[in-house]
N, CA, C and O of each residue as an XYZ file, in Angstrom:
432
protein
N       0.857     -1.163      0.000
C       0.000      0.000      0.000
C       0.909      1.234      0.000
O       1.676      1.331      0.958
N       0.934      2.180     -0.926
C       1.342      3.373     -0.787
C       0.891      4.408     -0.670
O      -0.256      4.554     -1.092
N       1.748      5.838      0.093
C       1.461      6.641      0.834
C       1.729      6.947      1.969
O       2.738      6.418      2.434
N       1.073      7.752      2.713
C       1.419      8.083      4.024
C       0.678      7.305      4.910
O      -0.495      7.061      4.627
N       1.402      6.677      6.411
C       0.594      5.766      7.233
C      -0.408      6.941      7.535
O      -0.408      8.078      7.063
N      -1.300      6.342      8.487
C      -2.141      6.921      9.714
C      -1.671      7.863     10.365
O      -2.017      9.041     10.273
N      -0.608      7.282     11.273
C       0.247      8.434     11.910
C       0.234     10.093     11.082
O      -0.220     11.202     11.366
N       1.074      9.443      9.839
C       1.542     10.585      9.404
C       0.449     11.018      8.720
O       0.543     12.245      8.688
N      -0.417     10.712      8.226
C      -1.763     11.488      7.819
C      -2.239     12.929      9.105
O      -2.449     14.142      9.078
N      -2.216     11.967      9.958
C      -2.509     12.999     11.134
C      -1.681     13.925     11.551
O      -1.972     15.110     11.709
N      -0.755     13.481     11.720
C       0.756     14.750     11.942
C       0.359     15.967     10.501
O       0.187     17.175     10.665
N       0.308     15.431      9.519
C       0.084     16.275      8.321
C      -0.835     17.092      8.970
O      -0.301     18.046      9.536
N      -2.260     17.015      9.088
C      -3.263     17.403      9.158
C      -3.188     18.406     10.489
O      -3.606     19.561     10.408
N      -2.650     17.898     11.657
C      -2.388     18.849     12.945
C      -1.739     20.509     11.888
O      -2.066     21.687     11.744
N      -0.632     19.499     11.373
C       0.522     21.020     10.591
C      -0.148     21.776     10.379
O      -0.048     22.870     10.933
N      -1.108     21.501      9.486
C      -2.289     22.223      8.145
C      -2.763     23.092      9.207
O      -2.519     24.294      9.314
N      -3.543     22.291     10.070
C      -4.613     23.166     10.616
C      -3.718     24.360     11.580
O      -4.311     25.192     12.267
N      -2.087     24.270     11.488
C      -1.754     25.459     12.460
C      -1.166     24.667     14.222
O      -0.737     25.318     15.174
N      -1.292     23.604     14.179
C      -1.282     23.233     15.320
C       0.649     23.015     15.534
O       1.547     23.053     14.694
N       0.672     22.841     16.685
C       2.340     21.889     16.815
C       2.468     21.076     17.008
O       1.663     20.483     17.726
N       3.826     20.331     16.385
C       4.340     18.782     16.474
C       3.560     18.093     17.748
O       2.750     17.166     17.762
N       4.204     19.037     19.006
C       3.839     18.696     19.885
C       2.313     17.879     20.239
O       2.366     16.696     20.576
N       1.218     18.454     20.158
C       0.078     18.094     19.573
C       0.031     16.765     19.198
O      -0.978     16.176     19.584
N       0.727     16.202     18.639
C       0.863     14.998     17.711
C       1.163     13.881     18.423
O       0.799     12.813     17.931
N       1.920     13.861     19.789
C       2.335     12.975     20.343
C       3.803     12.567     19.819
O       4.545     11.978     20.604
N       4.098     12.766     18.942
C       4.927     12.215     17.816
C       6.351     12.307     18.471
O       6.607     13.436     18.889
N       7.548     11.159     18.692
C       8.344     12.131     19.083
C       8.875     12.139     18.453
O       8.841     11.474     17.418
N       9.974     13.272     18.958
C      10.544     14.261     17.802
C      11.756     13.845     18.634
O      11.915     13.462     19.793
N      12.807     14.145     17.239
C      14.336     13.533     17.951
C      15.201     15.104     17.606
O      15.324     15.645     16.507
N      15.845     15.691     19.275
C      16.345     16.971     18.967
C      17.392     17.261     17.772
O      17.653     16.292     17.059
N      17.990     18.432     17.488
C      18.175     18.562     16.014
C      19.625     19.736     16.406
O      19.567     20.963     16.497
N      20.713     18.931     16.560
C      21.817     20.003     16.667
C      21.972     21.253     15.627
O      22.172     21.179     14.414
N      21.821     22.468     16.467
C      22.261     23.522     15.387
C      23.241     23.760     14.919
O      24.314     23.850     15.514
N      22.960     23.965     13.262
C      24.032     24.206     12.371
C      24.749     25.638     12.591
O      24.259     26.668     13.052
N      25.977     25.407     12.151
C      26.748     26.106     12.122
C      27.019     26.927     10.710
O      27.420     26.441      9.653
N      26.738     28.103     10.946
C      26.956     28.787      9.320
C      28.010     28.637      8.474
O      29.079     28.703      9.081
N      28.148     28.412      6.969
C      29.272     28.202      6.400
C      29.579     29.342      6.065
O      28.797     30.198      5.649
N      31.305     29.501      6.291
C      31.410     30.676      5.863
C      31.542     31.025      4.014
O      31.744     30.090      3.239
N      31.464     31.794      3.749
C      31.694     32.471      2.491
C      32.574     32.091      2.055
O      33.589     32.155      2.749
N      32.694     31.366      0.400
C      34.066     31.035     -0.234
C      34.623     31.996     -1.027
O      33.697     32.718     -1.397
N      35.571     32.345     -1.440
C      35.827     33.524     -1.948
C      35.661     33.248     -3.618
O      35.201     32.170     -3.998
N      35.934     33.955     -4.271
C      35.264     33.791     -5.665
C      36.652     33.512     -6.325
O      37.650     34.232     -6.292
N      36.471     32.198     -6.983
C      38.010     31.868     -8.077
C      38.247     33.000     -8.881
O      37.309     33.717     -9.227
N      39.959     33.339     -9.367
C      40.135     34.224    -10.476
C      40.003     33.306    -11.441
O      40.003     32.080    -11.334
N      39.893     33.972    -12.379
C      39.728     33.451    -13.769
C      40.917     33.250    -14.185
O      41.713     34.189    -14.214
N      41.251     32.057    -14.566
C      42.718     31.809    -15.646
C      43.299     32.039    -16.410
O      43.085     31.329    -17.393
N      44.491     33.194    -16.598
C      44.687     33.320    -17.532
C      45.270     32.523    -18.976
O      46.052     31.574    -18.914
N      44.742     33.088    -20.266
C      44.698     31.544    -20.975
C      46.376     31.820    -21.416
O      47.089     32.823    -21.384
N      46.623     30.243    -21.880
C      48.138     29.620    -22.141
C      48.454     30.966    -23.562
O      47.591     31.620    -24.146
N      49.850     31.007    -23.751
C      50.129     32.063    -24.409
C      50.180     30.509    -25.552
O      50.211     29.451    -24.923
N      50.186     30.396    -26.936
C      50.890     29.529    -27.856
C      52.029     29.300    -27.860
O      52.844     30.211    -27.721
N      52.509     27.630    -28.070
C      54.246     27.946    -28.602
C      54.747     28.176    -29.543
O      54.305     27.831    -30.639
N      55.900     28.882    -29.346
C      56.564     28.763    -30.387
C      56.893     27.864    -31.266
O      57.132     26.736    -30.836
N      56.991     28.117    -32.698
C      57.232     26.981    -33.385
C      58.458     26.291    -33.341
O      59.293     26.898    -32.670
N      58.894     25.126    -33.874
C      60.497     24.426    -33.535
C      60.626     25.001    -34.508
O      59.800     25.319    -35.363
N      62.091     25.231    -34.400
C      62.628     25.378    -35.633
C      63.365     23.981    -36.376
O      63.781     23.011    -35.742
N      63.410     24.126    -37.722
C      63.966     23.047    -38.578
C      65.493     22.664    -37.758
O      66.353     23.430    -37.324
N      65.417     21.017    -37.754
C      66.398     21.062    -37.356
C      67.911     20.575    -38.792
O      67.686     19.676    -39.603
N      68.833     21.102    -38.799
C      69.665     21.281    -39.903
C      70.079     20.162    -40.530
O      70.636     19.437    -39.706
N      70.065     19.704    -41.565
C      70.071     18.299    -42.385
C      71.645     17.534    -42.010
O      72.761     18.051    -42.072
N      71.378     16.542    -41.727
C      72.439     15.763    -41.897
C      73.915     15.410    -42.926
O      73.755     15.057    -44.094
N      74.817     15.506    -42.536
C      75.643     15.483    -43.531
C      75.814     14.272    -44.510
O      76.634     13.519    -43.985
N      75.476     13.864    -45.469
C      75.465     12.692    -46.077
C      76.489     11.746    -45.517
O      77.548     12.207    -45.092
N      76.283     10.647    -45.492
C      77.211      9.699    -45.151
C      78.184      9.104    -46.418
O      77.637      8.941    -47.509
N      79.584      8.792    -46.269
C      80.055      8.613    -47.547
C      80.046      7.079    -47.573
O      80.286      6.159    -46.791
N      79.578      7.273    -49.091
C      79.179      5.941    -49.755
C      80.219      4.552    -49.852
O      81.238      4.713    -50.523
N      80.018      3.311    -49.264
C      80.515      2.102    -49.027
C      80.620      1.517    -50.283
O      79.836      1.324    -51.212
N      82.114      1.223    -50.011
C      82.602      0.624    -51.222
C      81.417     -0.875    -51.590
O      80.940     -1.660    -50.771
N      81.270     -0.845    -52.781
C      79.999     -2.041    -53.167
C      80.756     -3.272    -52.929
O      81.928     -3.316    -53.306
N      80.131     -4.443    -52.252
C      81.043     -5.634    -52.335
C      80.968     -6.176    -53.609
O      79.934     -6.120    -54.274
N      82.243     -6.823    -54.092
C      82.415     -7.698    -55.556
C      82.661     -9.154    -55.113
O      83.529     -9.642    -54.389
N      81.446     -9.783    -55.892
C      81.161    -11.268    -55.393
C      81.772    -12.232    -56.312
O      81.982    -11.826    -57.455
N      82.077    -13.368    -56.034
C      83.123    -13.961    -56.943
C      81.706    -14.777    -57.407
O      80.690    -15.047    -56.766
N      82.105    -15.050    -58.826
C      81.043    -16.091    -59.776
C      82.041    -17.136    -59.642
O      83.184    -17.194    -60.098
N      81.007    -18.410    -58.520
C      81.522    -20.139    -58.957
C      80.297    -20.812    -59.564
O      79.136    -20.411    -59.646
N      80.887    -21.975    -59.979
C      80.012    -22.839    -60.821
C      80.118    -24.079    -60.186
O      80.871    -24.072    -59.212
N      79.483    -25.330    -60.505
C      79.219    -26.328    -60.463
C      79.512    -27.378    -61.812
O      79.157    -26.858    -62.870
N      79.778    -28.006    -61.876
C      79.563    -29.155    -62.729
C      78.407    -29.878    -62.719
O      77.628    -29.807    -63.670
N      78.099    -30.869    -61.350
C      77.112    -31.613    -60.993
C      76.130    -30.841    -59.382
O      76.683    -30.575    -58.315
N      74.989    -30.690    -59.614
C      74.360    -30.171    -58.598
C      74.343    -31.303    -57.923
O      74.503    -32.464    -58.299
N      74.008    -30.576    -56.280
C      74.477    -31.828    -55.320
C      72.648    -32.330    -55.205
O      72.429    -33.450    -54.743
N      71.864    -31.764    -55.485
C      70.595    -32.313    -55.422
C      69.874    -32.035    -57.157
O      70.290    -31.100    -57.842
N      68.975    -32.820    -57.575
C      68.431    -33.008    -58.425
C      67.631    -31.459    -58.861
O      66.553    -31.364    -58.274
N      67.911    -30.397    -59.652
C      67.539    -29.355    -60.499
C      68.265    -28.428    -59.329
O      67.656    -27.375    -59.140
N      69.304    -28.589    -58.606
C      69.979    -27.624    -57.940
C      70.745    -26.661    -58.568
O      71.122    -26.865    -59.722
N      71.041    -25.614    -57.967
C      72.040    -24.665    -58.470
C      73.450    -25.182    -58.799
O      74.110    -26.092    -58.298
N      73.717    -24.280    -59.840
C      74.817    -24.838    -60.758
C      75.905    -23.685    -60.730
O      77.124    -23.849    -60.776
N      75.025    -22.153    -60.624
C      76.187    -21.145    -60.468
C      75.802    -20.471    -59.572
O      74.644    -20.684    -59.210
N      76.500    -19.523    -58.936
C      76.603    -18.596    -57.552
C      77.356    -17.571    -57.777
O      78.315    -17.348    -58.516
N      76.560    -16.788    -56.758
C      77.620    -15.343    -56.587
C      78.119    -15.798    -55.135
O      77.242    -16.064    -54.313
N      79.455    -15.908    -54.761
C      79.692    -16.022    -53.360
C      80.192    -14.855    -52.663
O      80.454    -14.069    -53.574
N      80.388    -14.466    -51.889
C      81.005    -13.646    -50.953
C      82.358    -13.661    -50.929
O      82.770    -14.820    -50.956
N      83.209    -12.862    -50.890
C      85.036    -13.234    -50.629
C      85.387    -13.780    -49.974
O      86.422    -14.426    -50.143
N      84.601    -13.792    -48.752
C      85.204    -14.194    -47.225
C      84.411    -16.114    -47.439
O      85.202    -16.884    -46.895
N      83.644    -16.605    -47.814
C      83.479    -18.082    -48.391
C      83.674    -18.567    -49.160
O      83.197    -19.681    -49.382
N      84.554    -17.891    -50.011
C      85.018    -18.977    -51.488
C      85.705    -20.783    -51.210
O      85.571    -21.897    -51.717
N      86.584    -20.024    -49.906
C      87.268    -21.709    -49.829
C      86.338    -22.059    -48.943
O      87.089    -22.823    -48.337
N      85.086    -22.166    -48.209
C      84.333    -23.186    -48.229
C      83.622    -23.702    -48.874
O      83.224    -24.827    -48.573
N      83.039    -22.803    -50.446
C      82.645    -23.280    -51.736
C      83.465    -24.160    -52.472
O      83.296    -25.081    -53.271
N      84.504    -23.517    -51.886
C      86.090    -24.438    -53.014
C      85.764    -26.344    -52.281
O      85.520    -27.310    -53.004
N      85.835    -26.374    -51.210
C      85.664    -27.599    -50.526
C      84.220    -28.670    -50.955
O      84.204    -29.882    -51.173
N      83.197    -27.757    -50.961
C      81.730    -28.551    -51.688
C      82.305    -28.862    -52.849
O      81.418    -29.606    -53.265
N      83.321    -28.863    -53.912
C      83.444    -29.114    -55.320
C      83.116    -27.890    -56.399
O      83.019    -28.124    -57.603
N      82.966    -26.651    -55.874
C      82.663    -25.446    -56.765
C      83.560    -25.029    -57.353
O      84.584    -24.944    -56.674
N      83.642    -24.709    -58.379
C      84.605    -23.900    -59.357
C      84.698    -22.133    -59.953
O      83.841    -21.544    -60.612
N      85.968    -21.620    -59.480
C      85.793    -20.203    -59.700
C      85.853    -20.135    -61.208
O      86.340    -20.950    -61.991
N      85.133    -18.759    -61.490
C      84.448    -18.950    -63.246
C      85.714    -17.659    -63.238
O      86.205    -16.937    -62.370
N      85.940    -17.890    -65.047
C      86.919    -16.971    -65.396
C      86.249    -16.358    -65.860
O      86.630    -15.312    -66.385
C-alpha cells in the first residue's frame, strides 16, 4: 500500500490546521544547530596559455660517404648436389674456400 501511514496522515493534518508537532504525540528527535558556512571567496579566472613557439627546422644531416659495393666472386658447379639444384653462384670473398671444398669452381 502506498502513501502516508495513519500516523503521518494525522501529523500532516495537525501542521495544516496550524497546530504543533507537539500536539501529535509524535516524538521528535532533537536537532543540533548548524553552524553557518562561511563564504568562499570567488576563483580568479585563468589566464589563458600564451601559444608555442614553433620548432625550428632542425639542420640536415651530412650525407654519409658511400661504401665501397662488395664484388662477389662467380663459382660454378659441374654436378648439382641435389636433383635441379644450383649450378652457379655469386659467393662472398670471405666463403670462397668453403665453396672451393663442396666441389665449386671459380668462373673466369
Amino acid at each position: 500500500m502506498a502513501g502516508l501511514t495513519k500516523e503521518q496522515r494525522e501529523a500532516k493534518k495537525l501542521i495544516v490546521d496550524g497546530e504543533t508537532i507537539e500536539a501529535t504525540k509524535l516524538p521528535v528527535e532533537p536537532v543540533e544547530p548548524v553552524e553557518p558556512v562561511e563564504p568562499v571567496e570567488p576563483v580568479e579566472p585563468v589566464e589563458p596559455v600564451e601559444p608555442v613557439e614553433p620548432v625550428e627546422p632542425v639542420e640536415p644531416v651530412e650525407p654519409v660517404e658511400p661504401v665501397e659495393p662488395l664484388i662477389f666472386i662467380r663459382m660454378f658447379r659441374v654436378h648439382p648436389t641435389l636433383p635441379n639444384g644450383p649450378t652457379e653462384a655469386d659467393v662472398h670473398p670471405d666463403s670462397v674456400e668453403l665453396w672451393l671444398r663442396e666441389e665449386w669452381h671459380i668462373s673466369e
